[in-house]
C-alpha positions as CSV (number, residue, x, y, z in Angstrom):
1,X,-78.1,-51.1,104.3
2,X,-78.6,-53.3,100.9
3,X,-76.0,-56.3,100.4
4,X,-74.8,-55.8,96.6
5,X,-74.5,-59.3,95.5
6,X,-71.4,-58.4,92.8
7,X,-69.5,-57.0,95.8
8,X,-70.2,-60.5,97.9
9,X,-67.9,-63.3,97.0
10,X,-67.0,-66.6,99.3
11,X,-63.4,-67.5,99.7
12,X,-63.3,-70.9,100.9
13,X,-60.2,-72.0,103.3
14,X,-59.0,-75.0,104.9
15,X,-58.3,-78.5,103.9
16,X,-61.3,-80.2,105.0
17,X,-63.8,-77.2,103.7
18,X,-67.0,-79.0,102.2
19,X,-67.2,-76.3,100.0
20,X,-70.5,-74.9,100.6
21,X,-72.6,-72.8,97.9
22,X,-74.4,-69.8,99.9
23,X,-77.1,-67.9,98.7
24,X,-78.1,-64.0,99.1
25,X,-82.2,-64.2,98.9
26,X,-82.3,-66.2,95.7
27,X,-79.0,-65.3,94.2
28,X,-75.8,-67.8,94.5
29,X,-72.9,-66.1,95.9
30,X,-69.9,-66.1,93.6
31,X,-66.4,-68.2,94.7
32,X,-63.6,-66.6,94.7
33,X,-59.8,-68.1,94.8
34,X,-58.1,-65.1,96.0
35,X,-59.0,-61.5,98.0
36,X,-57.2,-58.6,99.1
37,X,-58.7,-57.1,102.9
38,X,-56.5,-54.6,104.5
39,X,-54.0,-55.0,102.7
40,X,-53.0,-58.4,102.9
41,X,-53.8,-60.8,100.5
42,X,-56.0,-64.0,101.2
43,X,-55.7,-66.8,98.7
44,X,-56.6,-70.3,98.7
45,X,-53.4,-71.8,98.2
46,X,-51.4,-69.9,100.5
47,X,-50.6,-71.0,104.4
48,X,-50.3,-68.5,107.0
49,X,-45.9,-68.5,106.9
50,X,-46.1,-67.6,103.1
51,X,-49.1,-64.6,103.5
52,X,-46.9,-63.5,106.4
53,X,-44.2,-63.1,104.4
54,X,-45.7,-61.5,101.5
55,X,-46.8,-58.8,103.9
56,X,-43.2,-59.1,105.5
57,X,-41.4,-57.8,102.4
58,X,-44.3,-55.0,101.2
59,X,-43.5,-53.6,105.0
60,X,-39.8,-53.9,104.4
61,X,-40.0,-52.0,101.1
62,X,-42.0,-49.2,102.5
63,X,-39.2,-48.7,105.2
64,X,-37.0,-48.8,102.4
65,X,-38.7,-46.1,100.6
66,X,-39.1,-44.5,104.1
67,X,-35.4,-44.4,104.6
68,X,-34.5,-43.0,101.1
69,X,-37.0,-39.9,101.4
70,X,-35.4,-39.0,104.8
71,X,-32.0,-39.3,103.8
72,X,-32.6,-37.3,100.2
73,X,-34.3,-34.5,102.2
């Protein structure tokens, strides 16, 4: 299987992160602030509580959408 270099990005976490640039054969690998993988969104700037959260509340509001299609049927 081929690597597609625009589909490769780095997302650097962590306070004490040196910030590495990676390469794919001779092409640099783009750095990315924020990514969405299964659903939950990654970001820089976000701690583990506030990402937990964000994914609390888009649970919550499919049970809420859940719940209104069961009761209207």
């Amino acid at each position: 299987m081929k690597f597609i270099n625009g589909k490769c990005k780095i997302l650097h976490m962590g306070g004490n992160n040196s910030m590495y640039k990676y390469m794919l054969g001779s092409a640099q690998l783009e750095i990315s602030s924020a990514e969405k993988d299964l659903g939950i969104l990654l970001h820089i700037k976000l701690n583990i509580t506030q990402q937990n959260a964000i994914a609390s509340r888009k649970a919550n509001s499919l049970l809420g959408c859940m719940k209104s299609l069961a009761i209207g049927s």
